[in-house]
N, C-alpha and C positions, 0 to 999 in steps of 0.2 A: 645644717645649712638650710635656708628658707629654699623653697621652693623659687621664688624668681631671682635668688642668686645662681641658682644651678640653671637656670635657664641664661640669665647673664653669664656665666662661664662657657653654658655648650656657643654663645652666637660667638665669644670673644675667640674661642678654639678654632671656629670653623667657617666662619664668614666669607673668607678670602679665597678659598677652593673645596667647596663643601664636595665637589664631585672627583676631586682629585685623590686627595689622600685616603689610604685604607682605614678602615673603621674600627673601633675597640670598642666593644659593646659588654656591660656586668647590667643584667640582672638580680635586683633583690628588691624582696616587697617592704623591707623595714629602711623607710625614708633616711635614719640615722647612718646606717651601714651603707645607704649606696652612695649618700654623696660622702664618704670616708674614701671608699673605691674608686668614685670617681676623681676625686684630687688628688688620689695617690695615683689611678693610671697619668693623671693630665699634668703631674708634676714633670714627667719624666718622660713621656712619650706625646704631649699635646703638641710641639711642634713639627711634627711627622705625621701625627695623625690624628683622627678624626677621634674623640673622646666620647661617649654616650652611656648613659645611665638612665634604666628603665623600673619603672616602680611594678609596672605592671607587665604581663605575659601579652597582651593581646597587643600593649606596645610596641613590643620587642618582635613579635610577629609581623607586627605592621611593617617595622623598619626595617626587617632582613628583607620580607618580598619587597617594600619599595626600592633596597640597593639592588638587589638580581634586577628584578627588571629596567632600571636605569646601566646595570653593569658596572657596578660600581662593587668594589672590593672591600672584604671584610677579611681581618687578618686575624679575629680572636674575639668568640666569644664566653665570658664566664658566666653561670649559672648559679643561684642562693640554691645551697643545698638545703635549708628551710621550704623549699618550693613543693608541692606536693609531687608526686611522677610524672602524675598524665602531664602537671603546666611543665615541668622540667623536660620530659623526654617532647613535648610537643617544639621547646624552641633547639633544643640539641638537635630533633631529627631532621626540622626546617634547615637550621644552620647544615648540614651536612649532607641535605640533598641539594639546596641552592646555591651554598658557598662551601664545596666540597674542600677546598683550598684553605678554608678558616681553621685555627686552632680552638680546640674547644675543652675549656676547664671550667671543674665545678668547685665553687669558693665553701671554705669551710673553713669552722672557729678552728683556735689555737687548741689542742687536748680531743677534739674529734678523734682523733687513729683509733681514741681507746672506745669510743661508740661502735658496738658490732654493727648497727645498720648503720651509718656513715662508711665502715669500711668496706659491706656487702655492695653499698651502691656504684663504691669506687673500682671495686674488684671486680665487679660485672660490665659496669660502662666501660670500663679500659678493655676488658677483652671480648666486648663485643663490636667494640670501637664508636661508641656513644660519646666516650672521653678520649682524650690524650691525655691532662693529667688534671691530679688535682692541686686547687691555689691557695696557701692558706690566707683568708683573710689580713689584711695590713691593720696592726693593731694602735700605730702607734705613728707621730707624723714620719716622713722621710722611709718607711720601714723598710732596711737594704735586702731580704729576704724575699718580703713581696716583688720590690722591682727587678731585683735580679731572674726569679721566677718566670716574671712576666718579660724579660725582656730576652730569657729562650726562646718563649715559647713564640715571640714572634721572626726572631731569628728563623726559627723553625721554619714559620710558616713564610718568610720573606726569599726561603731556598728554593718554596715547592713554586711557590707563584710565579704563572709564566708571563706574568706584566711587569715584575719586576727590574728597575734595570739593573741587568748582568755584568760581572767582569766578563764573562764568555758568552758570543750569541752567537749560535749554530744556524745556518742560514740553509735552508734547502725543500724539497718535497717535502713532506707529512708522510709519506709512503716511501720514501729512500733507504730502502736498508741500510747502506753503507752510513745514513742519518743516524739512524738508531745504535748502530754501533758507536759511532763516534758519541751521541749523547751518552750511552752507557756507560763508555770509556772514561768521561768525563763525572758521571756520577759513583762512579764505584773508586775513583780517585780523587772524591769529594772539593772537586773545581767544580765552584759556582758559575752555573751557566744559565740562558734561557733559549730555549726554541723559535724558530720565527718562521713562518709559513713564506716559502721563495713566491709567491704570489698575490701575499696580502703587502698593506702598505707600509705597517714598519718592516718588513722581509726586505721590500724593495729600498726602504731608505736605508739599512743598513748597508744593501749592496754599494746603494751610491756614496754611502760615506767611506766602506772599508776598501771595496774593489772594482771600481767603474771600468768598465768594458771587459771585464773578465767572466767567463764563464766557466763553469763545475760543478757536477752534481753535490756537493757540498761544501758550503765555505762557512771557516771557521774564524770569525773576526775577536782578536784579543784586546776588548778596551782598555783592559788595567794593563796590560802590558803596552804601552807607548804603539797602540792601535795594533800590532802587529795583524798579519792577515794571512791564514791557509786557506789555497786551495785543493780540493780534495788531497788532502793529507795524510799519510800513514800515521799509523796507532804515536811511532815514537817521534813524530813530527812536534804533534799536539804534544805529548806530557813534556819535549825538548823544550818548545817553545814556553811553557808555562812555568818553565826550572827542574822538572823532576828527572832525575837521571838516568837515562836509555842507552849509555855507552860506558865504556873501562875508563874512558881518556884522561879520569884524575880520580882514578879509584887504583888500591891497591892490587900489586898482581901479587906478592904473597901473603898472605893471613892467615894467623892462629883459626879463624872460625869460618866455614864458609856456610850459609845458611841457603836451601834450596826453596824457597817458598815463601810467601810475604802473607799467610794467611795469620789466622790468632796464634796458632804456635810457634809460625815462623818468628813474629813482630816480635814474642816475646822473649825466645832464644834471642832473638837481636839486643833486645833491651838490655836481657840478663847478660848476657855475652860483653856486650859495650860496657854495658856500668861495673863492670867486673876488672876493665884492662885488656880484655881481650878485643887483636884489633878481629873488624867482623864485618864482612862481606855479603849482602844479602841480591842473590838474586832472582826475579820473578817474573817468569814469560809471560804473566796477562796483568793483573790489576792489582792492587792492595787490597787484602780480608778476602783471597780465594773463594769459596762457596759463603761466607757466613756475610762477607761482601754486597751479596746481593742482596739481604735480607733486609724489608723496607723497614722492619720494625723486630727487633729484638727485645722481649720485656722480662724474660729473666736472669737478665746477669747481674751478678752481685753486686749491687752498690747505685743503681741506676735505676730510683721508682720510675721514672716516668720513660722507660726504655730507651733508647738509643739505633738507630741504622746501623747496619751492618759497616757499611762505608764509613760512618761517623768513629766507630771503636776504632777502625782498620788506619784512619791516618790519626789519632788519637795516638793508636800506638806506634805509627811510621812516627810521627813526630820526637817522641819520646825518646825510641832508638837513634834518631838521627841526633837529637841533642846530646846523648851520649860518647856520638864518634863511630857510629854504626855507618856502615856507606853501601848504599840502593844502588842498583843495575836494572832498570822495568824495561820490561816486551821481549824482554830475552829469555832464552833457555842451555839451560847447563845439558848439552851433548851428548857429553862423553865424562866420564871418572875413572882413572887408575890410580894404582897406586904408583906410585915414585918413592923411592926409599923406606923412608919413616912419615913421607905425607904422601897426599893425594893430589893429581893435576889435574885439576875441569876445565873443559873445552867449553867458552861460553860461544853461543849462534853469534855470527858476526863480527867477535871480538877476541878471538885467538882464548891464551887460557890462563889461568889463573894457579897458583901451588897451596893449597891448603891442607893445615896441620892436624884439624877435623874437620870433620863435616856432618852438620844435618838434617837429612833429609824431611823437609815439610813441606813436600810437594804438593800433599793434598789429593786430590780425584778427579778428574775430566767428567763432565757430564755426558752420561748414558743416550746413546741414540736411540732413532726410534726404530732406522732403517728399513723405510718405506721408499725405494730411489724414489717415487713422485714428490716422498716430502723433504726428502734433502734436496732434490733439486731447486727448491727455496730458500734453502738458506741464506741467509743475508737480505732474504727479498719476502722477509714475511713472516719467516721461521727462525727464531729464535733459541739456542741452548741455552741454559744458564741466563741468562741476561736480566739484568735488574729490570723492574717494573718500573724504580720510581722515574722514568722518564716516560710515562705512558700519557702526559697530555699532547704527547704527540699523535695518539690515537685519540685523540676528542673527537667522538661523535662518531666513531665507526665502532666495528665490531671487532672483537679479539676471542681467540681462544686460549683456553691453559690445558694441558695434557699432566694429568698425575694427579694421586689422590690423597699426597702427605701436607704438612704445615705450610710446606713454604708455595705450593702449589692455593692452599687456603688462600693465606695472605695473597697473593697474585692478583685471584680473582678480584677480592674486594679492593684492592688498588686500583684494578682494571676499573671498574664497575662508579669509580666516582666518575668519571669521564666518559669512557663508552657508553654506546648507545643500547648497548649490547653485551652479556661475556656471557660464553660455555668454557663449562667446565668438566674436561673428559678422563674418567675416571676406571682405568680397567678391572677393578673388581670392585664387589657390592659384598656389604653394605661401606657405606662411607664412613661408618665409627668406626671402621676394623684399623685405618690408617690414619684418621684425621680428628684432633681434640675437640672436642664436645662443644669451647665457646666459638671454634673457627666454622663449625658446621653451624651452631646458629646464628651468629653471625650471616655467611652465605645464604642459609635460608630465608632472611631479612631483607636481603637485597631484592627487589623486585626484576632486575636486569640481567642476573644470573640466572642461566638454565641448567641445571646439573645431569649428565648424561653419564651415571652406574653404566658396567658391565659392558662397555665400548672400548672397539680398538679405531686408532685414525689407523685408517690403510689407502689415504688415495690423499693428493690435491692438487688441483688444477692452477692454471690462472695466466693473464697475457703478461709476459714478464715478471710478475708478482706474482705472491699467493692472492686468492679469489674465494677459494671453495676445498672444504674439507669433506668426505668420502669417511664417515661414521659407520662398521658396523658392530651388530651387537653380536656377542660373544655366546655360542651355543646353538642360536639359530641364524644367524647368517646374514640379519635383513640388515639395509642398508638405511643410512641418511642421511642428506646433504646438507650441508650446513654453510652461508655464505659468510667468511672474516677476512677481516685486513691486515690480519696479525696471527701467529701462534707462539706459546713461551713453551717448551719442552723441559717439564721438571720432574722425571719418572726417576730418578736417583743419579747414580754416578759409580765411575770405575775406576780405580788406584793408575796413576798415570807413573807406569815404572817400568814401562819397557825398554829405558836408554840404561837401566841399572847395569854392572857387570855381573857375571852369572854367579860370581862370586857372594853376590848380595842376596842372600836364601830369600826366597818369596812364597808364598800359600796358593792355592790353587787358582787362586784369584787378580792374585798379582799383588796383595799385601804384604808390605816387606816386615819378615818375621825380628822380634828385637826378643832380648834379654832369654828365658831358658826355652823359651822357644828356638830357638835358633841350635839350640843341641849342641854349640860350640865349648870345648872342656879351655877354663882357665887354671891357672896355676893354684885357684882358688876353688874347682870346682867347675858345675858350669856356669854358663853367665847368665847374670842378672844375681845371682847368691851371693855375686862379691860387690852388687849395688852399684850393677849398671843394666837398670830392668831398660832401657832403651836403646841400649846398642845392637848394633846388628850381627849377624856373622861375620863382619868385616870390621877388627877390633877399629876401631878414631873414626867408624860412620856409627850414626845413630839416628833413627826416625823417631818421628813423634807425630800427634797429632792423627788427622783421616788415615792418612796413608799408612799407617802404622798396623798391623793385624792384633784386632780385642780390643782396639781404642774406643771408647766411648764416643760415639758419635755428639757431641756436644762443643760451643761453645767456650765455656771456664773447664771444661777438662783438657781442652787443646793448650789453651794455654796456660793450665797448670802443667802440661809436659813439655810444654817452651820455655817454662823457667827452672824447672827440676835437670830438665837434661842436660844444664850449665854445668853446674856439681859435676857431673860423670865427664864432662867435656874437660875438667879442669882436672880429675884423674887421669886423664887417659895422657893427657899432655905432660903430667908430671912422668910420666913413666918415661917418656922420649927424653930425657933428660937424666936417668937413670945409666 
């Protein structure tokens, strides 16, 4: 394509609201290839947005600082893997310091995989987070491969963006704890939402569109739902109002399967359980994807190059299971368990009880305190458990901390660290390779914003109503440091959340519930797990799987490989009551 028809294409794209729509930008120096890319982006995506193709690097430099500083939104930029480093990592790291919100892939021919430095580039950019993924080149016109590609990755990026308009917009302080839960609650059950500051101008116009004259530290306005509108709202308020089910009221009270947990192992029992005929009951006191839930970025499970959120797997598989005939109960907790005859009666919080024929236990772990009383006394007001990051442009522009010195403590920070003005990262033993993989530490040490503080415990923190200030000391001599944040995420591990079990249900000194010959239970076959049911407990028709389980693999795809194996055993155990 000549050069002044690709100019006639970008004015014809963008004449009409050049400052409005978000921008798609491909980089490649071979004139042929970029206007290829660019008529395949502008085939399919030019009426939404802004379409741009850059021959040269100092162009594409040009036009990211000119969008930052206009404020203007860039949703995706792609990279010619022909580019040398320095021009490639020069417009990746621009894009990712000024338009931290942009998706960023680098385009590469058909049959590349099998170049070792093509794939060395892609294997380090991804986990230094350089990349999100790579695109391959569109070979051919219409190519449904390329546009499909490209039309995640801006999905992706149209979820993280807080200008986006939202089915859900969370109205309130930037500093509202009870904010940051509800956003959390909201992202870890992958309802698309956006944030709005109660004192900036769209904050205010929403209030006057959703709830005029109403005051609340937090109002939650449903536009895709025929406007519906909460004021400060309980957890099962928000998921009622948006369809997810938080009560029994058309759920069964008896079932073949009763599933304790909505994490990967739960989902998957549910799946396998459902598609099996079995009817199946899934209850879960907080969110979908338990800990693996909060995960911004998950990049090794099987099947998924360009990785996936924790959140994103977790209704992947709610979805799944429920199209099966699987049936959700959220914010609840199962009580109480006895046995009754040849099944089991659970007491669900606030909704009397349910009789099931097994049950399994995929409870999961409670996250680990810190138990400082100054720093619980924060909670909710600064101080975070568990709690996803990816709603931290709520913290734009202040300071945050992360306490803990594993993966997902890693990821944190560098989440933190696109927005903040600021992040520490407090970490109680040294050195940091002892706990934390190799690309997540360089990574962190990339960050200019990140300050890493080895060999510290938080023992103090302040603040008027909020957190303010953290009370750092180091570990061996004593000395102190104070450190001013808006935020802290507490991610020092987690503990087997089993103490409503009956005593009958054997546990380790820790509180993990023992399964299969662990459990020292004699069957007629021996002891158990010989007769191939390495998941049951000492209580024949329970069976854990998953964290909670003692010797499980702390993993992802091992969790829910014993979400779907435990079926098999579930559907022995049930022939036997019928014997």
């Amino acid at each position: 394509m000549a050069q002044g028809a690709l100019r006639r294409l970008r004015w014809t794209m963008v004449a009409d609201d050049w400052g409005l729509r978000p921008l798609l930008l491909a980089v490649e120096a071979d004139p042929r290839r970029l206007g290829r890319t660019e008529t395949e982006l502008a085939r399919s995506f030019a009426g939404t947005y802004r379409v741009r193709g850059e021959a040269t690097v100092a162009d594409a430099l040009r036009l990211l600082e000119g969008a930052a500083e206009r404020a203007e939104r860039v949703a995706l930029v792609l990279v010619d893997d022909g580019l040398s480093e320095h021009d490639r990592r020069a417009v990746l790291d621009l894009a990712r310091t000024r338009h931290p919100e942009a998706r960023r892939g680098l385009l590469v021919d058909w049959g590349a995989w099998s170049d070792p430095g093509v794939a060395r580039t892609i294997l380090r950019g991804t986990a230094v987070g350089d990349l999100d993924s790579y695109v391959l080149r569109p070979w051919t016109e219409g190519d449904e491969l390329f546009h499909r590609t490209i039309a995640e990755l801006v999905q992706e990026w149209s979820r993280r963006d807080p200008r986006t308009h939202r089915e859900v917009v969370v109205v309130a302080d930037p500093r509202s704890g009870r904010a940051f839960e509800v956003s959390n609650l909201l992202q870890r059950n992958r309802i698309p939402y956006a944030f709005r500051d109660r004192s900036s101008t769209p904050g205010q116009r929403v209030l006057e569109a959703a709830a005029p004259a109403r005051e609340g530290e937090v109002v939650v306005w449903m536009a895709a739902i025929g406007g519906t509108t909460l004021v400060d709202p309980s957890d099962a308020e928000v998921l009622g109002a948006w369809g997810i089910p938080t009560t029994l009221a058309d759920a069964p009270r008896e079932v073949d399967l009763l599933v304790v947990g909505a994490g990967p192992s739960g989902l998957a029992a549910a799946v396998y359980g459902a598609s099996e005929g079995l009817s199946t009951l899934v209850v879960e006191r907080d969110a979908l994807g338990g800990q693996a839930g909060t995960s911004s970025l998950i990049r090794n499970y099987l099947g998924f190059s360009r990785g996936l959120s924790g959140s994103e797997l977790a209704q992947r598989g709610y979805q799944q299971a429920w199209v099966f005939g699987a049936r959700f109960v959220l914010t609840r907790s199962v009580e109480r368990l006895e046995r009754v005859d040849r099944a089991f009666r659970a007491t669900v919080s606030g909704e009397g009880d349910v009789v099931a024929r097994s049950v399994v236990l995929a409870c999961g772990v409670a996250y680990r305190r810190l138990g400082v009383p100054s720093v619980e006394a924060f909670t909710g007001k600064g101080v975070y458990y568990g709690a996803s990051v990816s709603a931290a442009h709520a913290l734009a522009g202040l300071s945050a901390a992360v306490a803990g010195g594993g993966n997902s403590a890693g990821q944190a920070v560098l989440q933190l660290a696109r927005y903040c003005r600021e992040v520490h990262l407090v970490v109680r033993g040294e050195p940091l390779e002892e706990t934390m993989s190799a690309y997540l530490i360089e990574a962190v040490a990339g960050e200019s914003v990140i300050t890493v503080h080895t060999g510290r415990d938080v023992t103090d923190a302040s603040g008027d109503g909020r957190l303010e200030e953290l009370v750092l000391t180091r570990r061996g001599t004593g000395e102190q440091e104070r450190i001013g944040v808006d935020g802290l995420f507490v991610m020092i591990g987690a503990e087997p959340h089993t103490d409503w079990l009956p005593e009958e249900v054997r546990r380790d000194e820790r509180g993990f519930v023992l399964t299969g010959m662990q459990t020292g239970r004699q069957t007629a076959h021996g002891l158990s797990g010989l007769a191939g049911h390495p998941h049951e407990t000492s209580v024949p028709g329970i069976f854990a799987v998953g964290d909670v389980r003692a010797g499980s693999v702390k993993r992802v795809a091992s969790a829910v490989g014993e979400g779907s194996v435990v079926v098999s055993e579930v559907h022995e155990h049930l022939a036997t009551l019928h014997r």
